[in-house]
LUMLUMDREN-2810 file (N, C-alpha, C; in Angstrom, 1 decimal):
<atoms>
<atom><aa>X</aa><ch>A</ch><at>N</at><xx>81.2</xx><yy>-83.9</yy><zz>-197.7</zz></atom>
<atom><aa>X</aa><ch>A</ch><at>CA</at><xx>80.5</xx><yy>-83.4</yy><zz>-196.6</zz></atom>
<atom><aa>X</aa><ch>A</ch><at>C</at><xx>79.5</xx><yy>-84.5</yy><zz>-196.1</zz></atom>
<atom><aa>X</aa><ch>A</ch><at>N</at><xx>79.2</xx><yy>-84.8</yy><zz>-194.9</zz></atom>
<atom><aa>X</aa><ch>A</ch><at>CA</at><xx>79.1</xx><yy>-85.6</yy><zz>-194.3</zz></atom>
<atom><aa>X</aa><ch>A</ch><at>C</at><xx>77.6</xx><yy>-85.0</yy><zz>-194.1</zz></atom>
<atom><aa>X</aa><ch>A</ch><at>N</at><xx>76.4</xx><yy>-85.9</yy><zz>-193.9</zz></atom>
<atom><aa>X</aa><ch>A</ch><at>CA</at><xx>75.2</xx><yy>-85.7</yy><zz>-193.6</zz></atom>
<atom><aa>X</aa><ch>A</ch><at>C</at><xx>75.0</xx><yy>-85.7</yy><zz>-191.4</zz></atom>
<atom><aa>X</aa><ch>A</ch><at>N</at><xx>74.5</xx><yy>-84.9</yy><zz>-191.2</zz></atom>
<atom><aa>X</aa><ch>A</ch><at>CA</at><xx>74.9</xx><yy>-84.5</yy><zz>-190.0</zz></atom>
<atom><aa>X</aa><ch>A</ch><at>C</at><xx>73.4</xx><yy>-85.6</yy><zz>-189.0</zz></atom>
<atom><aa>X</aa><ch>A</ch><at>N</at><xx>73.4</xx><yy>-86.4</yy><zz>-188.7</zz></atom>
<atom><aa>X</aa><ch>A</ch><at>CA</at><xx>72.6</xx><yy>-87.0</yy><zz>-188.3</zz></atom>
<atom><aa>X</aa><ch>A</ch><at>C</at><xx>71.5</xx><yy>-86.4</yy><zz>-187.0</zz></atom>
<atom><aa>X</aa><ch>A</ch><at>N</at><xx>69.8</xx><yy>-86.2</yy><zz>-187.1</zz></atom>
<atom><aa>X</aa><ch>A</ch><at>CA</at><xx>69.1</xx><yy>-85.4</yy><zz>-186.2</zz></atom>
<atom><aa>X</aa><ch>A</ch><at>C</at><xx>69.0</xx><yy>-86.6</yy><zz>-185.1</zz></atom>
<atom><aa>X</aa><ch>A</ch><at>N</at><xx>69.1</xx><yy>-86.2</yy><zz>-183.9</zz></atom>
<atom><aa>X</aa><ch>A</ch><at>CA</at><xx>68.5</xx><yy>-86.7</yy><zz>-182.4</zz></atom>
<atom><aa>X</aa><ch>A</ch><at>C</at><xx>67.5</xx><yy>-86.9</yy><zz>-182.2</zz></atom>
<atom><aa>X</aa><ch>A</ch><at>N</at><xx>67.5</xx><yy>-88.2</yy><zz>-181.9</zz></atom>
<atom><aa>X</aa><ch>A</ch><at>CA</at><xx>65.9</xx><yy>-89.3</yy><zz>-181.8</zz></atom>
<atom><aa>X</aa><ch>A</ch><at>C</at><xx>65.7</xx><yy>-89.1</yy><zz>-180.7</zz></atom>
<atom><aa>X</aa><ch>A</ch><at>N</at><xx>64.1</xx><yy>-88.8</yy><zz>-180.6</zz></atom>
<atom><aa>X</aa><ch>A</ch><at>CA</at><xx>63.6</xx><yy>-89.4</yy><zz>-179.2</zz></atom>
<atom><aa>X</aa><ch>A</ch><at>C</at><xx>63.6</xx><yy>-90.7</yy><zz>-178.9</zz></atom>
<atom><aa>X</aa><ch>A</ch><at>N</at><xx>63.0</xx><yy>-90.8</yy><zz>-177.6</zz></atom>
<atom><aa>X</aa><ch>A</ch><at>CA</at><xx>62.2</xx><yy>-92.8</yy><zz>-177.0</zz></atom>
<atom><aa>X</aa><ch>A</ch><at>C</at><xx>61.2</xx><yy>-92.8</yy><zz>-176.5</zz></atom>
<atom><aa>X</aa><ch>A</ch><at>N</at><xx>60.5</xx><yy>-93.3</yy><zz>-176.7</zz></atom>
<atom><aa>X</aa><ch>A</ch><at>CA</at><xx>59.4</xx><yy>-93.7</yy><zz>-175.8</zz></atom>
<atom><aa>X</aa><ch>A</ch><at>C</at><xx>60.0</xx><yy>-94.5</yy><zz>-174.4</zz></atom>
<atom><aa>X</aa><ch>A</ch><at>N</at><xx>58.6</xx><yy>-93.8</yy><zz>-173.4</zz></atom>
<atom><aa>X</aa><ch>A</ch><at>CA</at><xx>59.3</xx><yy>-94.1</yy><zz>-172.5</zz></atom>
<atom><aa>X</aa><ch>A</ch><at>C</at><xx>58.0</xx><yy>-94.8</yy><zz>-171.4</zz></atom>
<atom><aa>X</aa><ch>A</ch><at>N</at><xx>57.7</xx><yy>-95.6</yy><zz>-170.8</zz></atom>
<atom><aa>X</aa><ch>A</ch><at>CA</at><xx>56.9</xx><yy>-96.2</yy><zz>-170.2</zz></atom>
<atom><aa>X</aa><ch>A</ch><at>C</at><xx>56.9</xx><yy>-95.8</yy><zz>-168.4</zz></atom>
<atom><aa>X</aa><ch>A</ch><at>N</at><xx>55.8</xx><yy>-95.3</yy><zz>-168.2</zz></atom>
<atom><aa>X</aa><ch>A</ch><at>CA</at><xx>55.6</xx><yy>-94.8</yy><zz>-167.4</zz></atom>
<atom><aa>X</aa><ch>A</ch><at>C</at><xx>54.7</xx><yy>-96.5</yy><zz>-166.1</zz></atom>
<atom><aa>X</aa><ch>A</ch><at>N</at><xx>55.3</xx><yy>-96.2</yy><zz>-165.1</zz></atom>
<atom><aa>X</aa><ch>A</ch><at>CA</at><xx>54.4</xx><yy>-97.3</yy><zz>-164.1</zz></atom>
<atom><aa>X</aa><ch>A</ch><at>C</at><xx>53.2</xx><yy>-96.2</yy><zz>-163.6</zz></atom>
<atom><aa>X</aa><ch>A</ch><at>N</at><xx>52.3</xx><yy>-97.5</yy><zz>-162.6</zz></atom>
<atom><aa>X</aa><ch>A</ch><at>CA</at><xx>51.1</xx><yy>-97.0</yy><zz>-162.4</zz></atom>
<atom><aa>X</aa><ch>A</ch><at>C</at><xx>50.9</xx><yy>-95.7</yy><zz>-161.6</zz></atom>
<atom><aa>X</aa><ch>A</ch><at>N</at><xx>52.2</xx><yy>-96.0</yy><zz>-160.7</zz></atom>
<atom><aa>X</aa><ch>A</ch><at>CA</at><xx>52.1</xx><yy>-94.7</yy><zz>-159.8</zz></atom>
<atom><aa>X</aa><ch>A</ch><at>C</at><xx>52.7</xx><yy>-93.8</yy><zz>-160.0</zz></atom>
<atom><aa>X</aa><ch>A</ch><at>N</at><xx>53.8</xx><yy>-93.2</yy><zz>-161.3</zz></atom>
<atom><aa>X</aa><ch>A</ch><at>CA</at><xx>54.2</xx><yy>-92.4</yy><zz>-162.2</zz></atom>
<atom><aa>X</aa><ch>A</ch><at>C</at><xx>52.9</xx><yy>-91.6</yy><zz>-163.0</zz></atom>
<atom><aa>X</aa><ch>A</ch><at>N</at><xx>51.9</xx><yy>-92.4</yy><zz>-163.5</zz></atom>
<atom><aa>X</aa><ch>A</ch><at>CA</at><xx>50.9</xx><yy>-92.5</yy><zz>-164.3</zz></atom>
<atom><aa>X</aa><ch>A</ch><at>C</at><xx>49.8</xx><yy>-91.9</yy><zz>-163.4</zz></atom>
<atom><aa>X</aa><ch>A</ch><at>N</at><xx>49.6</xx><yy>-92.1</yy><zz>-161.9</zz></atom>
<atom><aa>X</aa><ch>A</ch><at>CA</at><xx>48.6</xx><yy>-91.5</yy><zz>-161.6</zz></atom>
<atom><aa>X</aa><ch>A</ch><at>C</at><xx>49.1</xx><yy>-90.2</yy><zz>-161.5</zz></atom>
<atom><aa>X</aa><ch>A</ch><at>N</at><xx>50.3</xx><yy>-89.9</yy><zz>-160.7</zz></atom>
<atom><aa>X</aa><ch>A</ch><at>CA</at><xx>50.4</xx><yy>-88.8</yy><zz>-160.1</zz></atom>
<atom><aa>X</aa><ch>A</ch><at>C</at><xx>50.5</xx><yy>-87.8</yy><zz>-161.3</zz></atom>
<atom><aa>X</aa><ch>A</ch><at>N</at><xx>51.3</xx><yy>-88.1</yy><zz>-162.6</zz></atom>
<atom><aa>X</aa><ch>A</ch><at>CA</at><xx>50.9</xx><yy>-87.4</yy><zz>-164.2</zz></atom>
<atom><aa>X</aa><ch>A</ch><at>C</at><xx>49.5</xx><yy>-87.0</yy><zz>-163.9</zz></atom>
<atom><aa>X</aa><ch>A</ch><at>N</at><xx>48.4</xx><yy>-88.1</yy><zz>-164.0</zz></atom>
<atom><aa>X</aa><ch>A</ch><at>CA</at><xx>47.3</xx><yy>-87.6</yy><zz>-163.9</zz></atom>
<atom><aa>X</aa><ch>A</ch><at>C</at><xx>46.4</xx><yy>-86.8</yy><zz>-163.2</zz></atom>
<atom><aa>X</aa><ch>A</ch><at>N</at><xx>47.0</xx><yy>-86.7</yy><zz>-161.9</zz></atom>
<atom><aa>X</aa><ch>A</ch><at>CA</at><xx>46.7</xx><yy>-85.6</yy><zz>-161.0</zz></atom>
<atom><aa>X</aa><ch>A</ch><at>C</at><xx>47.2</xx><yy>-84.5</yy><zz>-161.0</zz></atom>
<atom><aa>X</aa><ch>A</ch><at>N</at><xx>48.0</xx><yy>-84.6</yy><zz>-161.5</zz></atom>
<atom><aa>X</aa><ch>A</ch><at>CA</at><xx>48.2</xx><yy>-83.4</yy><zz>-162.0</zz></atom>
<atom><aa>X</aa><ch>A</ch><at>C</at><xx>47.6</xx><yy>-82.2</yy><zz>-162.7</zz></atom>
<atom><aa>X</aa><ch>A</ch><at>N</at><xx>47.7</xx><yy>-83.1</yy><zz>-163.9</zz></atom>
<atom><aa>X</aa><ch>A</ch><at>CA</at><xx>47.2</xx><yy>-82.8</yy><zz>-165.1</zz></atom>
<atom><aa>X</aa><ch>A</ch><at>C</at><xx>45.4</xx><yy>-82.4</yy><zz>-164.7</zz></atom>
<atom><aa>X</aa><ch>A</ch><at>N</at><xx>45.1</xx><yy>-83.4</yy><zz>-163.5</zz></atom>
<atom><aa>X</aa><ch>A</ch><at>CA</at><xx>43.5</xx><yy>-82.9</yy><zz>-163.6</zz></atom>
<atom><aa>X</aa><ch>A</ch><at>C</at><xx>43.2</xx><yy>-81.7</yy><zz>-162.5</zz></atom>
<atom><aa>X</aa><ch>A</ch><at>N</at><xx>44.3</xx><yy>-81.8</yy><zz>-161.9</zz></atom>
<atom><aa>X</aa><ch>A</ch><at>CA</at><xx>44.3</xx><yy>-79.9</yy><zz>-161.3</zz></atom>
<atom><aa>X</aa><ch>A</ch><at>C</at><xx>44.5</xx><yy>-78.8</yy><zz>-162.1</zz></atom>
<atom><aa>X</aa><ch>A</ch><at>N</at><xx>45.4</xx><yy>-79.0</yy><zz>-163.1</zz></atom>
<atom><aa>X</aa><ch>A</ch><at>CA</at><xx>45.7</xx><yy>-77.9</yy><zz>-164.3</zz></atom>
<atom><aa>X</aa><ch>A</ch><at>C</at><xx>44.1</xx><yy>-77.6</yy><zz>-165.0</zz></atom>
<atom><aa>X</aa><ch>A</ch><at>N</at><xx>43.6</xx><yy>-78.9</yy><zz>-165.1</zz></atom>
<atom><aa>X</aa><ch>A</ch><at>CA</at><xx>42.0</xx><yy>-78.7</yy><zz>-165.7</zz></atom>
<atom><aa>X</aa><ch>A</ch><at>C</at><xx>41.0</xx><yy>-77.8</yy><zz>-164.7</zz></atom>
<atom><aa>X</aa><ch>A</ch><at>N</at><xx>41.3</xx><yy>-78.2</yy><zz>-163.5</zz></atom>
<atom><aa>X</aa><ch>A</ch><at>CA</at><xx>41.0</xx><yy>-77.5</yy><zz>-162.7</zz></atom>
<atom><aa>X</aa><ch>A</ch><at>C</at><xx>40.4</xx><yy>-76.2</yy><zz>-161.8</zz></atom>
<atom><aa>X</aa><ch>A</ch><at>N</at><xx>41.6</xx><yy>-75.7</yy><zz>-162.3</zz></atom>
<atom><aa>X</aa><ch>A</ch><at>CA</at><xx>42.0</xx><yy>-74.9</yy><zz>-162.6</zz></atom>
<atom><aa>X</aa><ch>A</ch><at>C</at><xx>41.6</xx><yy>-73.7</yy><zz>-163.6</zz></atom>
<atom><aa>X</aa><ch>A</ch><at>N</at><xx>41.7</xx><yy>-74.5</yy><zz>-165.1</zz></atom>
<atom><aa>X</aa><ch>A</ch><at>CA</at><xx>41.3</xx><yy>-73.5</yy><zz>-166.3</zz></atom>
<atom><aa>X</aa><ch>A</ch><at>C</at><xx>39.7</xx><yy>-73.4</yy><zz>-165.8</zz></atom>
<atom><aa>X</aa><ch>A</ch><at>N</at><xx>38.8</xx><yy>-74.4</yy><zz>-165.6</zz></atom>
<atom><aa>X</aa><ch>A</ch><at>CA</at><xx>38.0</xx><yy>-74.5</yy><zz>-165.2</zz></atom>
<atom><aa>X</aa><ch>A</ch><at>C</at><xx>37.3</xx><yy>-73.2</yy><zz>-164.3</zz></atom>
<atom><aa>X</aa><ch>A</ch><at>N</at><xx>37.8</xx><yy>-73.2</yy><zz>-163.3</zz></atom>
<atom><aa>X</aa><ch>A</ch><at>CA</at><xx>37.8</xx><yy>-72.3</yy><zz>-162.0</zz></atom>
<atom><aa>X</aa><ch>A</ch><at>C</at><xx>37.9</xx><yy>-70.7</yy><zz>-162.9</zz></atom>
<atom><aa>X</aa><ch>A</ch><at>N</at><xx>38.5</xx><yy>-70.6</yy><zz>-164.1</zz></atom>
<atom><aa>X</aa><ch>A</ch><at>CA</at><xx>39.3</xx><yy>-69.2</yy><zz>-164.9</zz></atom>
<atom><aa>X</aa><ch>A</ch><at>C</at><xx>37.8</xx><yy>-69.0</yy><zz>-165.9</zz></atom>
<atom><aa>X</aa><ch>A</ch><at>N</at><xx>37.0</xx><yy>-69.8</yy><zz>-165.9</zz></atom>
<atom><aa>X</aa><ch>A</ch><at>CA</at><xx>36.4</xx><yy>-70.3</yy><zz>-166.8</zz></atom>
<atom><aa>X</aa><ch>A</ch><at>C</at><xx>36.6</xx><yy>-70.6</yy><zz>-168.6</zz></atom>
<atom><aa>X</aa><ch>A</ch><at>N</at><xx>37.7</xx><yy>-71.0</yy><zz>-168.9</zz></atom>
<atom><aa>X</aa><ch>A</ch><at>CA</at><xx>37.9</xx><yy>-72.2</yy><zz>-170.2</zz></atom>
<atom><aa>X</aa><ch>A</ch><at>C</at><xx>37.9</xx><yy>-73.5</yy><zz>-169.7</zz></atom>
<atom><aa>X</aa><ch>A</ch><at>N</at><xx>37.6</xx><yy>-74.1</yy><zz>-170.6</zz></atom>
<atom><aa>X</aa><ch>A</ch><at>CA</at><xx>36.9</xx><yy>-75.4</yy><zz>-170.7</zz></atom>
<atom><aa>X</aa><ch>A</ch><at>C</at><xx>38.3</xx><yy>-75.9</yy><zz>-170.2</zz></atom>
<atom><aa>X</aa><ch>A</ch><at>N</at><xx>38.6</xx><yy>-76.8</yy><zz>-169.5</zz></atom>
<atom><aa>X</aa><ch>A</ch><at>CA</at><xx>40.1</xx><yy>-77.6</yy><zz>-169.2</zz></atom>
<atom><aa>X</aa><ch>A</ch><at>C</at><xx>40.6</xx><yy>-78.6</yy><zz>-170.1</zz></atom>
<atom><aa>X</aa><ch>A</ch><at>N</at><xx>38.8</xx><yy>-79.2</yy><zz>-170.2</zz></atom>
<atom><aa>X</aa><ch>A</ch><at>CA</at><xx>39.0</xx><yy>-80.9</yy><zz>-170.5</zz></atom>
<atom><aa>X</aa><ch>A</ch><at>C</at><xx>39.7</xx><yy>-80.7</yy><zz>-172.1</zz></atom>
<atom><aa>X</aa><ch>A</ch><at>N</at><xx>39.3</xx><yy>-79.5</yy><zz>-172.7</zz></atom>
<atom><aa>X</aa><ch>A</ch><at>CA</at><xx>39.5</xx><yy>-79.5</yy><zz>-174.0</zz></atom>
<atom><aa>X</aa><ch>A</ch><at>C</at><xx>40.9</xx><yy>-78.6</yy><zz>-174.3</zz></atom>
<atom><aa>X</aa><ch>A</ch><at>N</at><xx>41.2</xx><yy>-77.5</yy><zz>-173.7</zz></atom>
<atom><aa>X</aa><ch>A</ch><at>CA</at><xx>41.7</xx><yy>-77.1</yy><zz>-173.7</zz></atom>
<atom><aa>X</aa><ch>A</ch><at>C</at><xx>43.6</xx><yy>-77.2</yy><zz>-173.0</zz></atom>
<atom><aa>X</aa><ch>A</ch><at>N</at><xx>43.4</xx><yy>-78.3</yy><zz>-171.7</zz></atom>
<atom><aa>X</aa><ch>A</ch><at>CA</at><xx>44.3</xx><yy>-78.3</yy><zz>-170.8</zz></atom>
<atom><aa>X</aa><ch>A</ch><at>C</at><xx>45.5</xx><yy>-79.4</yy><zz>-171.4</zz></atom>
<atom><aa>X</aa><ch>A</ch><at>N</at><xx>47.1</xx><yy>-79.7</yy><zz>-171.2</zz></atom>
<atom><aa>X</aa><ch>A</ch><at>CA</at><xx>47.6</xx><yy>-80.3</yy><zz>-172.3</zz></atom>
<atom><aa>X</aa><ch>A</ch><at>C</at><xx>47.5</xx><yy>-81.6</yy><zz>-171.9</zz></atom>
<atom><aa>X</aa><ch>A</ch><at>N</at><xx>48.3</xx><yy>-82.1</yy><zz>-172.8</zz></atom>
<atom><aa>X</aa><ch>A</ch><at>CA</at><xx>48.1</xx><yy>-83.7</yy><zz>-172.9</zz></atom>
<atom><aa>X</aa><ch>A</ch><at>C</at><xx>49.3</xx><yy>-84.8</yy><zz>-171.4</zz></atom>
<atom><aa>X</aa><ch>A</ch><at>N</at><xx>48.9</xx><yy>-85.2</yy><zz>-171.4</zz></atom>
<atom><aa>X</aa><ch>A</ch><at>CA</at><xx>49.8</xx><yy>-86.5</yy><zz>-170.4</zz></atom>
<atom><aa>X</aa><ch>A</ch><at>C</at><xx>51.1</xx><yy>-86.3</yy><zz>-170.5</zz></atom>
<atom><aa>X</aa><ch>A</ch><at>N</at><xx>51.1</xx><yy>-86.6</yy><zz>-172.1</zz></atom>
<atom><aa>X</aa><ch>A</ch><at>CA</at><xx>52.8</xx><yy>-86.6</yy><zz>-172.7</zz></atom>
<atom><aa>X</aa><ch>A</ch><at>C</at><xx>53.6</xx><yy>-85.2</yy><zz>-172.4</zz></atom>
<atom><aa>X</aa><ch>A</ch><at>N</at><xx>53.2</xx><yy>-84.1</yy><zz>-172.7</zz></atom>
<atom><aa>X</aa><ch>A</ch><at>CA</at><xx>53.0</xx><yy>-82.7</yy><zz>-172.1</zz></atom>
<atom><aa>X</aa><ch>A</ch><at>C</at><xx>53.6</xx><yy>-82.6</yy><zz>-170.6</zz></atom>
<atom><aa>X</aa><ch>A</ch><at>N</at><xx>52.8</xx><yy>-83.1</yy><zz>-170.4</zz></atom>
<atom><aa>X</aa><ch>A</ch><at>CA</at><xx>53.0</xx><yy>-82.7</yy><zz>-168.6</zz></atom>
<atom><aa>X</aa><ch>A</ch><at>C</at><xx>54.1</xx><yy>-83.7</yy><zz>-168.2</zz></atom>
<atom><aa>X</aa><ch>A</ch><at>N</at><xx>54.0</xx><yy>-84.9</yy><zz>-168.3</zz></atom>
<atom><aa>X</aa><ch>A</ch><at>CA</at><xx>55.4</xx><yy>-85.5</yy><zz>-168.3</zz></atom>
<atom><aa>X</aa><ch>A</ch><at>C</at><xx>56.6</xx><yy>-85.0</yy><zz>-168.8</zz></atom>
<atom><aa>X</aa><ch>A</ch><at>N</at><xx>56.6</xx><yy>-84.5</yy><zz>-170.3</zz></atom>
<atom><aa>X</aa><ch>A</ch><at>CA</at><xx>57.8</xx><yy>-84.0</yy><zz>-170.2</zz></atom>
<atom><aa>X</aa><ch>A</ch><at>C</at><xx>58.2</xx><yy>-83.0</yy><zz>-169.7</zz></atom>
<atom><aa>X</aa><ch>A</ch><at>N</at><xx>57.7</xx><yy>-82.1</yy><zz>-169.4</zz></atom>
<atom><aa>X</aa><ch>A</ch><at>CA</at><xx>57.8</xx><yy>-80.8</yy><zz>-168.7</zz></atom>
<atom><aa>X</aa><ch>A</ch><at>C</at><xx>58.3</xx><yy>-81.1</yy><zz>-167.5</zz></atom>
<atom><aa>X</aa><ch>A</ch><at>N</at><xx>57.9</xx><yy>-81.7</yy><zz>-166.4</zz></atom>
<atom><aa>X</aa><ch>A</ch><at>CA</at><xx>58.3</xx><yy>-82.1</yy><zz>-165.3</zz></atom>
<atom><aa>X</aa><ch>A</ch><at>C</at><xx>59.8</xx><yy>-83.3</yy><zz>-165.2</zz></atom>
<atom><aa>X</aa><ch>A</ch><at>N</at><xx>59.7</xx><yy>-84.0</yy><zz>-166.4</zz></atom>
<atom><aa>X</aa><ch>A</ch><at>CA</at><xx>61.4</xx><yy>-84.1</yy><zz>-166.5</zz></atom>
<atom><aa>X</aa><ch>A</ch><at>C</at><xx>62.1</xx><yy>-83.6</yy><zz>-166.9</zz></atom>
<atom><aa>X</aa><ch>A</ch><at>N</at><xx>61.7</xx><yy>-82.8</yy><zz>-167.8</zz></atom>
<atom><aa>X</aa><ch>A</ch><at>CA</at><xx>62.9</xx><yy>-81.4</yy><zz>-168.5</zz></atom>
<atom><aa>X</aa><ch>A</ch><at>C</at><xx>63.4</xx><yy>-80.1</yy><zz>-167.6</zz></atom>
<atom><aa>X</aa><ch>A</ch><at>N</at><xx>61.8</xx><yy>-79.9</yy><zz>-166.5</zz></atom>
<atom><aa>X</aa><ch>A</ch><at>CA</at><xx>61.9</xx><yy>-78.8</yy><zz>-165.1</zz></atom>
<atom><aa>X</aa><ch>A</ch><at>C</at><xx>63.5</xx><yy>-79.7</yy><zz>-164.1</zz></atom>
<atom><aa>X</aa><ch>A</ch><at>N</at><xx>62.9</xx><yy>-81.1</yy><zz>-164.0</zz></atom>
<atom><aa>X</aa><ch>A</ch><at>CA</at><xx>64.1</xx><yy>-81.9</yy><zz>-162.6</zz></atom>
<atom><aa>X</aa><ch>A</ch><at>C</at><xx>65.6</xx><yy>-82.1</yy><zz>-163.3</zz></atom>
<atom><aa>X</aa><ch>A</ch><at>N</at><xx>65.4</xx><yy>-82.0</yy><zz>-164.5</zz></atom>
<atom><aa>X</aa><ch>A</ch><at>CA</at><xx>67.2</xx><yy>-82.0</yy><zz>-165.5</zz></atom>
<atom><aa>X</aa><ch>A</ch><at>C</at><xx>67.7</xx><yy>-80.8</yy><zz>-165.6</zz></atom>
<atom><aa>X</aa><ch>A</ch><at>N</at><xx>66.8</xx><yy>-79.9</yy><zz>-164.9</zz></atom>
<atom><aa>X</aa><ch>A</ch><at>CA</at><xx>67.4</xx><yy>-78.6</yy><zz>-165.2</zz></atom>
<atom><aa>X</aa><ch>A</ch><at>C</at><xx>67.3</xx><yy>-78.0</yy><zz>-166.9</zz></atom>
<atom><aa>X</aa><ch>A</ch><at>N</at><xx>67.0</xx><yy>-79.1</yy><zz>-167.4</zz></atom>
<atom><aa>X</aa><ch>A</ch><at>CA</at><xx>66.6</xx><yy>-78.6</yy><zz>-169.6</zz></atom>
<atom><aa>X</aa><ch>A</ch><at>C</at><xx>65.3</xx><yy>-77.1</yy><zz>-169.4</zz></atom>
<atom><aa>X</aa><ch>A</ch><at>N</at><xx>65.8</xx><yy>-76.5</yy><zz>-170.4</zz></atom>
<atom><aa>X</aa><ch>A</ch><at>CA</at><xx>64.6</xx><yy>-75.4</yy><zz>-170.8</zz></atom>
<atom><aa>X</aa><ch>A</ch><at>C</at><xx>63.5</xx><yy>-76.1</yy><zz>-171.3</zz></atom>
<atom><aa>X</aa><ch>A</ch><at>N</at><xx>62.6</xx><yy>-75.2</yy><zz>-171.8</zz></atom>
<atom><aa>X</aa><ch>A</ch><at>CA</at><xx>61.7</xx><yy>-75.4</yy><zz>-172.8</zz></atom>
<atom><aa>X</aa><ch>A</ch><at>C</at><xx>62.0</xx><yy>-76.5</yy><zz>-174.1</zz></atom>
<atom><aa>X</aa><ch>A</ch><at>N</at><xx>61.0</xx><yy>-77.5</yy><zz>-174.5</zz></atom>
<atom><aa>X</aa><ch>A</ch><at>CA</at><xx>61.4</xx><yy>-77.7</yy><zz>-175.9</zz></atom>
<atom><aa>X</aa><ch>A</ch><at>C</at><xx>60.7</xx><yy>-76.9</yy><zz>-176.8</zz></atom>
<atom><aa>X</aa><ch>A</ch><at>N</at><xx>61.2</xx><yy>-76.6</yy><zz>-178.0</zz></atom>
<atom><aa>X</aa><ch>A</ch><at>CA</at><xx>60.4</xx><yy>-75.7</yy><zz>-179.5</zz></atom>
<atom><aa>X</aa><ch>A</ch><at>C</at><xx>59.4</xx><yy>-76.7</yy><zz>-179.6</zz></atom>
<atom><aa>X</aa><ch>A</ch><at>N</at><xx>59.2</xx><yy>-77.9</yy><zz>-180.0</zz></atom>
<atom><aa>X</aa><ch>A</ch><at>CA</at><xx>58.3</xx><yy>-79.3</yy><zz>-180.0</zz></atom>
<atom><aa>X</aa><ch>A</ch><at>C</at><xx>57.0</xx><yy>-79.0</yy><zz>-179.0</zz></atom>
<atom><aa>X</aa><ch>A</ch><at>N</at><xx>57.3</xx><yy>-78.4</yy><zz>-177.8</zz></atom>
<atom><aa>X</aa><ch>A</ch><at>CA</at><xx>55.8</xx><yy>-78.0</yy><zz>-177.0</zz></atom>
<atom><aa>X</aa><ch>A</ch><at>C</at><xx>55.5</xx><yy>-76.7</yy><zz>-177.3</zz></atom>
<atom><aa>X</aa><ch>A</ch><at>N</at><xx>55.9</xx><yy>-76.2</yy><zz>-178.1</zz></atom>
<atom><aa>X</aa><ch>A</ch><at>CA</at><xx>55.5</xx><yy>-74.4</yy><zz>-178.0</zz></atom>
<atom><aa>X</aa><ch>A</ch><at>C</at><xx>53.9</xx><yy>-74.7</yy><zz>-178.3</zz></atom>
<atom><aa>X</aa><ch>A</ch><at>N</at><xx>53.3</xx><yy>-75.3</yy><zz>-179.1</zz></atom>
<atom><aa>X</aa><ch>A</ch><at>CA</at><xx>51.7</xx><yy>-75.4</yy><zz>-179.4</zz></atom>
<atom><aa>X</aa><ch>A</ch><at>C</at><xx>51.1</xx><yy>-74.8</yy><zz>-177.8</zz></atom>
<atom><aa>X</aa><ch>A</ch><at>N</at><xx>51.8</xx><yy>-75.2</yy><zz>-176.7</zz></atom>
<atom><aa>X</aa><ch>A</ch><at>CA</at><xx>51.6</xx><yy>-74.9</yy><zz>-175.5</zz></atom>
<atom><aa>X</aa><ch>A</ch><at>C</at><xx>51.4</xx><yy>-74.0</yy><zz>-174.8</zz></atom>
<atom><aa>X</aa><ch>A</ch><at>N</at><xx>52.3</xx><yy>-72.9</yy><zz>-175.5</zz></atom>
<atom><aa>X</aa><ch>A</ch><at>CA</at><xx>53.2</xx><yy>-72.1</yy><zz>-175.4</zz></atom>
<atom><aa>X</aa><ch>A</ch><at>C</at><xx>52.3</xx><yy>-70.7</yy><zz>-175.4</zz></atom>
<atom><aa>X</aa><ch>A</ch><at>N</at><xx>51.4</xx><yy>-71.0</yy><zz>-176.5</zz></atom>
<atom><aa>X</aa><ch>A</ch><at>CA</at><xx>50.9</xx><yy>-69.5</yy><zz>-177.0</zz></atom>
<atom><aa>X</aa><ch>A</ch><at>C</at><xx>49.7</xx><yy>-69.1</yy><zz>-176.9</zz></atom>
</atoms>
């Protein structure tokens, strides 16, 4: 029996205007929680977060198990 090999991620490098618009994002989501009153800055998710989300949302992919911390 054969050891079944797990699927690697990659890092992936983002340019500057990929990187702002992440970040604009991300600082309306703060925004936001803000506005709800929770703290955003501490609370709201991370870069890598919102990036994947928004290429997993445009491939049509679900959720990953890996962001549930997100989740709950």
């Amino acid at each position: 029996m054969t050891k079944r090999k797990k699927a690697g991620g990659v890092a992936v490098m983002l340019d500057a205007e990929l990187t702002d618009a992440v970040r604009q994002l991300r600082e309306k989501v703060i925004r936001q929680m803000n506005d709800v009153g929770v703290y955003g800055a501490v609370a709201a998710p991370s870069m890598g977060y919102v990036a994947r989300q928004l290429l997993r949302s445009k491939l049509g992919l679900s959720d990953s198990a890996l962001d549930d911390v997100y989740q709950r």
